[in-house]
C-alpha positions as CSV (number, residue, x, y, z in Angstrom):
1,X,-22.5,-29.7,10.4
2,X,-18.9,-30.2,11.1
3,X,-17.8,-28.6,7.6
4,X,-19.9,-26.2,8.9
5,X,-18.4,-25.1,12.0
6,X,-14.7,-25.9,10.5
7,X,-15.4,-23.0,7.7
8,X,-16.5,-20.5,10.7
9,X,-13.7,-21.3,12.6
10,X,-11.4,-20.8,9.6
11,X,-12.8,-17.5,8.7
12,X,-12.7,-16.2,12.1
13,X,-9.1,-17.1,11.9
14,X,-8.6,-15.3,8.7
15,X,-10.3,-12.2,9.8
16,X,-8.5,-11.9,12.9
17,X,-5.0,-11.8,11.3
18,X,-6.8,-9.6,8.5
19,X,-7.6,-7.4,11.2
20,X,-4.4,-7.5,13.1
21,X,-2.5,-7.2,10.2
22,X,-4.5,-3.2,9.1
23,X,-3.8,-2.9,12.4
24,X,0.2,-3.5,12.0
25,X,0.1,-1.6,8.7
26,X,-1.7,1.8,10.2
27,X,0.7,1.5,13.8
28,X,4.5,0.3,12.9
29,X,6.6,2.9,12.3
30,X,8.7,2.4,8.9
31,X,8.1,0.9,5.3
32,X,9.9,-2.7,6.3
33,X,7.8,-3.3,9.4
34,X,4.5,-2.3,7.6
35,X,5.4,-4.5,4.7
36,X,6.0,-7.4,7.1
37,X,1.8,-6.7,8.4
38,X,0.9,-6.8,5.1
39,X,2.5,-10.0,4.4
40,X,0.9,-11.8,7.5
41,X,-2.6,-10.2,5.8
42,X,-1.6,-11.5,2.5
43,X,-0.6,-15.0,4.2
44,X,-2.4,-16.1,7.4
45,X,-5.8,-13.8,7.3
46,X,-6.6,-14.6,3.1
47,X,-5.5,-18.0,3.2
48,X,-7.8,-18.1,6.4
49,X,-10.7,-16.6,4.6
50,X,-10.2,-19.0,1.2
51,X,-10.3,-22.0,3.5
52,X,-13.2,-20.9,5.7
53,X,-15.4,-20.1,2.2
54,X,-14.2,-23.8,0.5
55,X,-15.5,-25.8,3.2
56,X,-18.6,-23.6,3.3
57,X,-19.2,-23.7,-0.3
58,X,-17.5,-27.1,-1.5
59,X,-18.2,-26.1,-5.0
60,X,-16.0,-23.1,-5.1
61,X,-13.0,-24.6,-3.9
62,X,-10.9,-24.9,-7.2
63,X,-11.6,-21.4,-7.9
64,X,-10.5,-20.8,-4.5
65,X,-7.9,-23.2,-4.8
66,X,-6.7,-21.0,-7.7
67,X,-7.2,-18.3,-6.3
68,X,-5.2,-18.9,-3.0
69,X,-1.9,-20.1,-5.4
70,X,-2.3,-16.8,-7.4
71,X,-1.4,-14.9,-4.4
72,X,1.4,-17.2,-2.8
73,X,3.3,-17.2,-6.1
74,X,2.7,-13.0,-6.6
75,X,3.1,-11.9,-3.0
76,X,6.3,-12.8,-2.4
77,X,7.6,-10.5,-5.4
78,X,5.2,-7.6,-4.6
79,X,7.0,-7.7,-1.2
80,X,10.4,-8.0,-2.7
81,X,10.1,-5.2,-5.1
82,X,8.5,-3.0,-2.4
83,X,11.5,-3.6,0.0
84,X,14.4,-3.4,-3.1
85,X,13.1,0.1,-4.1
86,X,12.5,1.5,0.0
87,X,16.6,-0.2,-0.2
88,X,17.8,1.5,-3.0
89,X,15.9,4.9,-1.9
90,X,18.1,4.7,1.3
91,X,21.3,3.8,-0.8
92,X,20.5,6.9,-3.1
93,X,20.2,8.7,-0.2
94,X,23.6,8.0,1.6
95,X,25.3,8.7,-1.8
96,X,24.1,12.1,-1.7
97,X,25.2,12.6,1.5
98,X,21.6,13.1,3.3
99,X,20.4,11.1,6.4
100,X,16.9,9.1,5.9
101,X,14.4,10.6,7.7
102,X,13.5,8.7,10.5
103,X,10.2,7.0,10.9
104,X,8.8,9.0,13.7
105,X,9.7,12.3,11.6
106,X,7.8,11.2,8.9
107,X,5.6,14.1,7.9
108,X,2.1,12.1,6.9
109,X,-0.4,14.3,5.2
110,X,-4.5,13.4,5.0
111,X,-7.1,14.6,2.2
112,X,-10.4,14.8,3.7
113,X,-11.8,12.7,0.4
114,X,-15.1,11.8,1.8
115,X,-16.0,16.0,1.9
116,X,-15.8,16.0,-1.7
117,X,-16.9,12.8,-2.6
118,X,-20.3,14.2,-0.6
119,X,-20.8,16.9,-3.2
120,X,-19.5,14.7,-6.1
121,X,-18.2,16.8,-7.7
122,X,-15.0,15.4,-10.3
123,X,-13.7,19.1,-10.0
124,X,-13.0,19.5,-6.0
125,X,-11.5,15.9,-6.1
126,X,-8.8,17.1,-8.8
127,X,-8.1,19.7,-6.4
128,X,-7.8,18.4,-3.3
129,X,-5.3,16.0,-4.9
130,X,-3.4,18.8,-6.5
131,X,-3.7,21.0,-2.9
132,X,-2.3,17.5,-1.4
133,X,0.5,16.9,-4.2
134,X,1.9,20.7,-3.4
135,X,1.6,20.0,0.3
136,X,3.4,17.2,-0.1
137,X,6.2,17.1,-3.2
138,X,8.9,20.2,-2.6
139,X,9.2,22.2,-6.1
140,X,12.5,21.4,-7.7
141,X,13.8,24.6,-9.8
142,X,16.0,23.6,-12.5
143,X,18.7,25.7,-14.1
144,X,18.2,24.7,-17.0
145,X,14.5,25.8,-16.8
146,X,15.4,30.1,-16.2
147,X,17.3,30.3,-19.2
148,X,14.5,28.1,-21.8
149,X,12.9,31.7,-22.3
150,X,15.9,33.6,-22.7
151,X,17.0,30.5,-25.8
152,X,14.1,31.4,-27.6
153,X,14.6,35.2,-28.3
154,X,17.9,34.5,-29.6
155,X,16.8,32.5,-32.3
């Protein structure tokens, strides 16, 4: 009875900070500050949730076990590589002489996925993800891309 009530308690816990933490990724305003939610998710809510199911089902607990020292040794360098590459984006940036964009600037962009998942239909998905890649990437024209057509009738 008391394992019992331990393992509710415990998975309470971990679905509060699992909840808090989607909460901190959808509201805080830059990459950094998100990542930081995601880490408390990662940490406090899952490690919440593994305890809370090994005391309600004792005989899962060393896949659990496993399972929870997985993702302390692999979080960590997730979060590490996310951060170096948002760092080195805003290096690149200052080289070129071009301000980061601030976070309340940020242009987001939605796909309304569940309208075509309703006539599922392969087809309308591929292009609502195309219509949302050329909403959102610029095109880039390359010099070196006017003159490939011109190279070939000399030869």
């Amino acid at each position: 009875m008391l394992l019992e009530v331990l393992g509710v308690c415990a998975l309470v816990f971990g679905l509060f900070f699992c909840a808090v933490g989607v909460v901190g990724v959808i509201r805080l305003p830059n990459t950094l500050t998100r990542l930081h939610a995601s880490g408390k998710v990662a940490t406090l809510g899952l490690f919440g949730l593994l305890l809370g199911a090994a005391l309600l089902m004792p005989s899962t607990a060393m896949r659990l076990l496993a399972l929870g020292l997985f993702v302390l040794l692999t979080s960590p360098v997730a979060t590490h590589a996310i951060a170096a590459s948002v760092n080195r984006r805003r290096e690149i940036l200052e080289e070129l002489g071009q301000e980061p964009e601030p976070a309340e600037t940020e242009e987001t962009f939605q796909v309304d996925v569940t309208a075509a998942l309703s006539r599922s239909k392969i087809q309308d998905i591929i292009e609502a993800q195309e219509r949302a890649l050329r909403h959102h990437t610029p095109e880039i024209k390359r010099p070196s891309d006017s003159g490939r057509d011109s190279g070939r009738d000399r030869d």
